[in-house]
KEDOLUM-165663 format. One record per residue (C-alpha): residue number from 1; x, y, z. Coordinates in Angstrom, 1 decimal. Example, Ala and Ser with C-alpha at 12.3 -4.5 7.8 and 13.67 -1.06 7.14 Angstrom:
1,12.3,-4.5,7.8 .
2,13.7,-1.1,7.1 .
//
This chain:
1,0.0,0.0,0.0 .
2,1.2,3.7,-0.9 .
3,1.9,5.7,1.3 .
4,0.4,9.0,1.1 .
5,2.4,12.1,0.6 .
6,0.4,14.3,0.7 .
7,-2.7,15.0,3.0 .
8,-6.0,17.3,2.5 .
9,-8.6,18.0,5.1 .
10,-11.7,18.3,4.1 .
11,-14.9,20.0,5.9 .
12,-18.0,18.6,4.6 .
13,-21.6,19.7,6.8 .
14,-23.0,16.3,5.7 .
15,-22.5,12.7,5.4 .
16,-26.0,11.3,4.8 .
17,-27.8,10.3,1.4 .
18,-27.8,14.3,0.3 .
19,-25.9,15.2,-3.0 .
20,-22.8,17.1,-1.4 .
21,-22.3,14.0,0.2 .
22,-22.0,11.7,-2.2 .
23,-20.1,13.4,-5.3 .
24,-17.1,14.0,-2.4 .
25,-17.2,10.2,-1.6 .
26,-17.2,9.2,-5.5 .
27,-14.3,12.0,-5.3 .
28,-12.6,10.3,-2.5 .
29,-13.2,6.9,-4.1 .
30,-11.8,7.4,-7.3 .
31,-8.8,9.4,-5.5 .
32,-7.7,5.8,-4.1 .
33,-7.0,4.2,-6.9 .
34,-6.2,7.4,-9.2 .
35,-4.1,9.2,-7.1 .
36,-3.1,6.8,-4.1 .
37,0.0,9.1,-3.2 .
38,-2.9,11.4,-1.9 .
39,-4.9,11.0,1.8 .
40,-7.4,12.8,3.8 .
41,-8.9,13.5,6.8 .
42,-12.8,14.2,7.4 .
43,-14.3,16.9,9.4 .
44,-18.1,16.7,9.5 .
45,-21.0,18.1,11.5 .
46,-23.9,16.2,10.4 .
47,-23.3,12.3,10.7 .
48,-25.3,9.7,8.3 .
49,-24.8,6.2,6.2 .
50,-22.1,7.6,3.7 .
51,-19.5,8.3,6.7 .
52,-19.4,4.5,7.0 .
53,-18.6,4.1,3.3 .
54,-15.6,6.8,3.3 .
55,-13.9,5.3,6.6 .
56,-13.4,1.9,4.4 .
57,-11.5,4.1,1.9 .
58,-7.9,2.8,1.7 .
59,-6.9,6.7,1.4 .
60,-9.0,8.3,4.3 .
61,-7.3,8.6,7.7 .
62,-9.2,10.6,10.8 .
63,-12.7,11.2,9.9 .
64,-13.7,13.7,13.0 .
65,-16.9,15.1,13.9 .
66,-16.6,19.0,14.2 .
67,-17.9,18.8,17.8 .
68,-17.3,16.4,20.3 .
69,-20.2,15.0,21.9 .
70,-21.2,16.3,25.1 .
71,-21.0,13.9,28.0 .
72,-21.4,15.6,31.3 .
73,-18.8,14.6,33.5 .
74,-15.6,14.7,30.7 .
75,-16.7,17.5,28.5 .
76,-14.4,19.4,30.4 .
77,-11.6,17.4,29.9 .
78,-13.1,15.9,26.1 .
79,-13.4,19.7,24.8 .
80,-9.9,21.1,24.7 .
81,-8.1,18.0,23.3 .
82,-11.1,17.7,20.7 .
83,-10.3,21.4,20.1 .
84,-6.6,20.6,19.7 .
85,-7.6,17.8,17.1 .
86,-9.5,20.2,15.1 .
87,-6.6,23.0,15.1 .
88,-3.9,20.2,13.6 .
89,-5.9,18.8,11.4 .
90,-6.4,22.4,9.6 .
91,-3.0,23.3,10.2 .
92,-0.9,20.8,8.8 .
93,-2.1,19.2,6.0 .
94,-1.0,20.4,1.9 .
95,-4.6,22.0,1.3 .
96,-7.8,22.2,2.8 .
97,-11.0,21.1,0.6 .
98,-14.6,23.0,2.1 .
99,-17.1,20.5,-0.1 .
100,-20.0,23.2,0.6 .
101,-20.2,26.8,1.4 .
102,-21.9,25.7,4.7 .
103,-18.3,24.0,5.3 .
104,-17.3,27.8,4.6 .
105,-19.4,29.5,7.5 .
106,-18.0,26.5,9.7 .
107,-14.3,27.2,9.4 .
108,-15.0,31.0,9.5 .
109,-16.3,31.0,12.8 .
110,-13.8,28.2,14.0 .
111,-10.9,30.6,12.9 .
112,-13.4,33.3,14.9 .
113,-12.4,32.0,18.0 .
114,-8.8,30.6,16.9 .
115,-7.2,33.8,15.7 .
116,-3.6,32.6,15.9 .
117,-4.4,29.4,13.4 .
118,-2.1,29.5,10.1 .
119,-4.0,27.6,8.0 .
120,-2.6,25.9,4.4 .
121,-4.0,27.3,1.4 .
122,-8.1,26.6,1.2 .
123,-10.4,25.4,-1.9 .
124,-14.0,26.1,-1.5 .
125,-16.8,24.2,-3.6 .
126,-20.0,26.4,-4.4 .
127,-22.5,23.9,-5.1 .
128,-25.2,26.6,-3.7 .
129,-27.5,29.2,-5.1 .
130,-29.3,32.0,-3.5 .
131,-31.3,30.4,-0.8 .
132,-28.3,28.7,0.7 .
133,-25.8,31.0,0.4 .
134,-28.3,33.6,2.3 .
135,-28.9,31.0,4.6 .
136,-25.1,30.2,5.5 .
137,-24.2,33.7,6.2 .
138,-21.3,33.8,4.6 .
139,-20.0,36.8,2.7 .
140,-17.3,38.3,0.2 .
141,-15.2,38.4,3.0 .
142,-15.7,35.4,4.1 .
143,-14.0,33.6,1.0 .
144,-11.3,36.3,1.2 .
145,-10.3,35.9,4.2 .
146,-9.1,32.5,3.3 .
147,-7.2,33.8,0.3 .
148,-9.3,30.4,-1.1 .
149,-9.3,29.4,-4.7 .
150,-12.9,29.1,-5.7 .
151,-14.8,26.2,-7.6 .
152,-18.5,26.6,-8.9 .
153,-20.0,23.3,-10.2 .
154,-21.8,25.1,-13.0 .
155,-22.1,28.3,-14.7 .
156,-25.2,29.6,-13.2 .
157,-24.0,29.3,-9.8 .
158,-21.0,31.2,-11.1 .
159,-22.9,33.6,-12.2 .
160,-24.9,34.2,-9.1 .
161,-21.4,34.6,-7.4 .
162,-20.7,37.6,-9.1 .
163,-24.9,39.1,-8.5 .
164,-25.0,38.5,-5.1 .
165,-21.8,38.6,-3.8 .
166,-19.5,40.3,-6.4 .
167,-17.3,37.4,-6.4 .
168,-15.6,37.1,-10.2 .
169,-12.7,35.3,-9.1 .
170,-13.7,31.6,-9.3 .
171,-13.5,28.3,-11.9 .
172,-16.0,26.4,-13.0 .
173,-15.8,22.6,-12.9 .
174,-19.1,21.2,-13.8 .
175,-20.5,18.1,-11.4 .
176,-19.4,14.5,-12.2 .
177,-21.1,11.3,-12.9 .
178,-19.4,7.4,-11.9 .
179,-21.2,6.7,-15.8 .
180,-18.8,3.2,-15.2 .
181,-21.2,2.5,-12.2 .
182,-24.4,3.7,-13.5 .
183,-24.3,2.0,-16.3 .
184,-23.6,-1.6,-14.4 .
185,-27.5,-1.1,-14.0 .
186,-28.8,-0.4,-17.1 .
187,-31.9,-3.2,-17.9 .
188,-32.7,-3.7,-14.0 .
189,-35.9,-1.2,-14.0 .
190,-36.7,-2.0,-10.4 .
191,-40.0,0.1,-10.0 .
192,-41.5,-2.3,-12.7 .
193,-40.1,-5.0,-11.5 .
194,-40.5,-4.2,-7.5 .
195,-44.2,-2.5,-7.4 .
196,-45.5,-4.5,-10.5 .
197,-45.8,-1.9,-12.8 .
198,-46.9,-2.9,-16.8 .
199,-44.5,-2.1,-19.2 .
200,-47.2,-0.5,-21.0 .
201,-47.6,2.5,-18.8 .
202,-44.6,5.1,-19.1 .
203,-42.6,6.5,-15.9 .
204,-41.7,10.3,-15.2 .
205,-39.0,10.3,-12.3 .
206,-37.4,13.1,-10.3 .
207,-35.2,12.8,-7.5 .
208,-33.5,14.7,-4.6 .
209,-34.3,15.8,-1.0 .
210,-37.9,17.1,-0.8 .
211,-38.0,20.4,-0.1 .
212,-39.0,24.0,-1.6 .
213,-36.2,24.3,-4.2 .
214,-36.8,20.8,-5.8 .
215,-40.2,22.5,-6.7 .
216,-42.0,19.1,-5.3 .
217,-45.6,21.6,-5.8 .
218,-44.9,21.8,-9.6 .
219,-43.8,17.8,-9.7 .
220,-47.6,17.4,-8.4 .
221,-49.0,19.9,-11.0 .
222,-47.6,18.5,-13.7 .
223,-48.9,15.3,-12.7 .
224,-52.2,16.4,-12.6 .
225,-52.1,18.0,-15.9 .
226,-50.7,15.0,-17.4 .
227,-53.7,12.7,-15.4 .
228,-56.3,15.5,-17.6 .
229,-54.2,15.6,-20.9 .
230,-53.6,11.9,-21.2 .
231,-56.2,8.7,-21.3 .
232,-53.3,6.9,-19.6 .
233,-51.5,9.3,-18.1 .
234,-47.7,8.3,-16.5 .
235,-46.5,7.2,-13.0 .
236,-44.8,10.2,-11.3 .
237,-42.0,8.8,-9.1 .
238,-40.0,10.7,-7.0 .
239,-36.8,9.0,-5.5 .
240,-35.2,10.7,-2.2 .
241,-36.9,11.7,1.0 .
242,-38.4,14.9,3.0 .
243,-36.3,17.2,4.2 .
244,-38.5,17.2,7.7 .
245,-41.6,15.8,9.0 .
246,-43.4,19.5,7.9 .
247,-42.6,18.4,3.8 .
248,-43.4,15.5,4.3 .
249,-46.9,16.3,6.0 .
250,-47.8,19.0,3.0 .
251,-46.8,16.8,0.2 .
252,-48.6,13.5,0.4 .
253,-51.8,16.1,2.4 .
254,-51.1,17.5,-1.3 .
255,-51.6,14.5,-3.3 .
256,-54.4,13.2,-1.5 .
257,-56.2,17.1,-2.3 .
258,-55.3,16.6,-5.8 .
259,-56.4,12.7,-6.1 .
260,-53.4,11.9,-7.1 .
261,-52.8,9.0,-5.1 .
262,-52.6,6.4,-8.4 .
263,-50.7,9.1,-9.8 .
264,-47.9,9.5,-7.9 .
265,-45.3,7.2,-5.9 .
266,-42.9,8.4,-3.3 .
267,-39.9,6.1,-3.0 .
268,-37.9,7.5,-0.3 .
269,-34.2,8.0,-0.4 .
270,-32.1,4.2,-1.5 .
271,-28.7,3.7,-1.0 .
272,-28.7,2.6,-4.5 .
273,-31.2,4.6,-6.5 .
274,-29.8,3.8,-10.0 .
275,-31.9,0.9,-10.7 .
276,-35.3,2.5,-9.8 .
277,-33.7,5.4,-11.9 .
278,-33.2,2.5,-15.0 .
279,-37.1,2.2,-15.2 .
280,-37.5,6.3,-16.3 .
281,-39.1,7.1,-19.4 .
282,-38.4,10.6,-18.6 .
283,-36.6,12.8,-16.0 .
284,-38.4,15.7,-14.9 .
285,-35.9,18.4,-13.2 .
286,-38.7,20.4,-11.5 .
287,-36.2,22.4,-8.8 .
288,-36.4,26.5,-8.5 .
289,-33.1,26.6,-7.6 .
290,-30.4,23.9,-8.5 .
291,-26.8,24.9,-8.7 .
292,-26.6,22.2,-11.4 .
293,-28.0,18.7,-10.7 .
294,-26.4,15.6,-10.9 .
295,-28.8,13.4,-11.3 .
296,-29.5,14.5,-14.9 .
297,-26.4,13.2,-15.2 .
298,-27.0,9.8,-14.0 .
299,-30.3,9.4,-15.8 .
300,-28.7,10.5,-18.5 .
301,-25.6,7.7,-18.5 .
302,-28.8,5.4,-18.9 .
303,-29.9,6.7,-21.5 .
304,-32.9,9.0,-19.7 .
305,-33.3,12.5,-21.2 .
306,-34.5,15.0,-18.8 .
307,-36.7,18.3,-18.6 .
308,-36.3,21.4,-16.7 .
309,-37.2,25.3,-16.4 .
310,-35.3,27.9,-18.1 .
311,-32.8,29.7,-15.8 .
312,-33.3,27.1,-12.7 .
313,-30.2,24.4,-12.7 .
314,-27.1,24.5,-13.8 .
315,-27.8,20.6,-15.6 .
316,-29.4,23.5,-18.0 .
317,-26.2,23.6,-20.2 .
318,-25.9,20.0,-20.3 .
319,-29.7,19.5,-21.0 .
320,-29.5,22.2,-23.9 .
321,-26.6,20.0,-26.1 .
322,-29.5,17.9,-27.2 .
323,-30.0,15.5,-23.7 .
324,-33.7,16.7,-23.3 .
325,-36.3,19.9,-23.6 .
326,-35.7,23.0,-21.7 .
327,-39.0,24.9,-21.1 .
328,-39.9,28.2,-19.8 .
329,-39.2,29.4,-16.3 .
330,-42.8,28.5,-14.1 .
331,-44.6,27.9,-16.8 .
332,-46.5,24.7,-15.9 .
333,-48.0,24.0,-19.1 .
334,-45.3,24.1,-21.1 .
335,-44.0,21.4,-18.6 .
336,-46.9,19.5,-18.9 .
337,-46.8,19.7,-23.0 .
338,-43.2,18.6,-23.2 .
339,-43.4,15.8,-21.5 .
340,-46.8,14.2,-22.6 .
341,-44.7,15.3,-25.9 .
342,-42.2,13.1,-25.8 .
343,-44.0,10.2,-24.1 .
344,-45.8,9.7,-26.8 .
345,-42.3,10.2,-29.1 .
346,-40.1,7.2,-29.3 .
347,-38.1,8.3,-31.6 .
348,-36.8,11.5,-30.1 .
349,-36.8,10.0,-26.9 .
350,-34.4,7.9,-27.7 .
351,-32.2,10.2,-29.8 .
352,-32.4,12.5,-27.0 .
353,-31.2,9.6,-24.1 .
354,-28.2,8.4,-26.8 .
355,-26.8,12.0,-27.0 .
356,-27.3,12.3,-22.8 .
357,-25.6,9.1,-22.2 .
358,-22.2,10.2,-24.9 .
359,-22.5,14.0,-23.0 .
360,-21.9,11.7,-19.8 .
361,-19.1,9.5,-21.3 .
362,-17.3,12.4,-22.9 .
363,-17.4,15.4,-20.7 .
364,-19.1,14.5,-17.3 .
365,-16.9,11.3,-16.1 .
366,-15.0,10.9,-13.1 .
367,-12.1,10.6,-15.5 .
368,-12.7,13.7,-17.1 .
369,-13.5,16.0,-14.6 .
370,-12.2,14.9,-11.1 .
371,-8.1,15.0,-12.2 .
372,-9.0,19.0,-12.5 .
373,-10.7,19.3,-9.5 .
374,-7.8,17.1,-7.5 .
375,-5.2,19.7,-9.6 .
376,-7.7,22.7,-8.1 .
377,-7.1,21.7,-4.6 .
378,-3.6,20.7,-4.5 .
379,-2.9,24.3,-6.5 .
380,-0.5,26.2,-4.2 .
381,-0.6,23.5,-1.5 .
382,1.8,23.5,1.3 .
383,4.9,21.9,0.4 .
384,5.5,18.2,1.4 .
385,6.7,18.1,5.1 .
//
């Protein structure tokens, strides 16, 4: 086994079945056998499933939760030595990786109350839009004072770098697909096979935490359009889970309201979602706000082409080279058009999901995209000790 030369910590908010999580464990996973000369550490604040899958990486070391739990009679003694942890982990490593601007506000306020920490040159990953990036509180200054190189995973959330923060000063590295894995699941169509489904009756799927930006409100309508517009209208599927109890309560109150209970399936989140992904006829990108969407992606390495609004994910400039139908931002019918449009369109269909599926291969593979992002990090790194 290689021994690592050099090491990058990485601050991550999440570990569970969220998207953040799981393109930096693909990352970390393709590091080991790519770039096995390279470890890291983990610091995390929100624990979940995928943490178990990165501390069986051969290249992972300490994987650390940001704050030590609190156990009354050896907090005292637990706190300062967890704190000391924390301080040389971000000191002395090569680079430090923030996967999420939430990462960002994390290690702000950690150097807030560590003013005398020297910290190795930082990377920061946007992979927000508005909402979040109002809702982390970081600022301008916050990514300066870091003198941090700055990724955005697409060109809209570039873009709303410079409106709403006047930040110019960043690359764009567009989100990654395993298409290699994806593909080892083409064929399975488990929501046919699983719920006993007919192979006459077509499947719309989206997927992602429910929540207000994934639009799950305009999933719904365009369901219910489709149920009016269509004798045999499609299954809706969506394939993650709620954000809290309070989505969760609205959305299937929702679908009972609208009768949609034939209508519309809600799968919950799987650790392996590709093969309920493998039985889409279509993939509906219904989100407000979607830095870009990865999951277009992986529908589209099986050949799935995919619909979204106008001006609403960044998957937008992958979607436009021919991998599906971009429609007008809010405008339901439209939506609803498009994709009783192509359901009853074979043809295109398919020529859509074959260009998707070589857009994956050729420009969105781990192999083409993650060796820049590695060479972003490790930019200006500490020197080897």
């Amino acid at each position: 086994m290689t021994t690592p030369s050099l090491r990058v910590t990485v601050v991550t908010p999440y570990l569970h079945y969220d998207g953040s999580s799981l393109l930096l464990y693909r990352f970390l996973n393709w590091a080991a056998s790519a770039h096995p000369e390279c470890g890291f550490d983990i610091l995390y604040r929100h624990d979940g499933e995928v943490r178990k899958k990165i501390e069986r990486l051969s290249n992972v070391g300490e994987v650390v939760h940001l704050a030590p739990k609190k156990r009354r009679l050896v907090h005292r003694i637990e706190f300062p030595l967890h704190r000391r942890k924390l301080r040389r982990l971000l000191r002395t490593p090569n680079a430090l990786y923030c996967n999420t601007v939430p990462a960002l506000r994390w290690l702000e306020d950690f150097i807030g109350t560590n003013p005398d920490l020297d910290l190795p040159k930082a990377t920061i990953h946007v992979r927000e839009l508005g909402y979040w990036i109002q809702r982390s509180g970081v600022s301008k200054e916050s990514f300066l004072a870091l003198n941090s190189t700055i990724i955005a995973d697409s060109s809209l959330t570039g873009d709303n770098l410079q409106s709403t923060l006047g930040i110019s000063d960043y690359t764009v590295i567009d989100e990654y697909c395993d298409v290699k894995e994806v593909q080892k699941w083409k064929g399975e169509d488990l929501i046919r096979k699983e719920f006993d489904i007919p192979q006459s009756r077509h499947i719309v799927g989206m997927a992602g935490t429910i929540e207000w930006r994934k639009g799950p409100d305009l999933f719904l309508i365009a369901a219910k359009k489709l149920s009016n517009l269509m004798e045999h209208p499609p299954l809706f599927v969506w394939v993650g889970g709620f954000a809290d109890a309070m989505f969760e309560y609205q959305m299937r109150k929702d679908i009972q309201q609208l009768g949609l209970e034939s209508t519309v399936m809600l799968l919950g989140a799987k650790e392996n979602p590709y093969p309920y992904y493998d039985s889409m006829d279509l993939f509906v990108l219904t989100s407000r706000e979607e830095p870009f969407g990865a999951v277009c992606l992986e529908t589209g390495a099986l050949e799935i082409p995919s619909i979204c609004y106008r001006g609403c994910a960044g998957a937008e400039s992958f979607i436009s080279r021919r991998c599906g139908v971009i429609v007008e931002r809010s405008d339901e019918n439209a939506m609803a058009i498009a994709i009783k449009d192509l359901l009853e369109d074979a043809d295109t269909r398919k020529e859509l999901g074959s260009r998707a599926r070589h857009e994956c291969e050729q420009r969105h593979s781990l192999e083409t995209l993650l060796p820049k992002l590695l060479e972003m990090i490790l930019s200006r790194s500490a020197p080897v000790a």
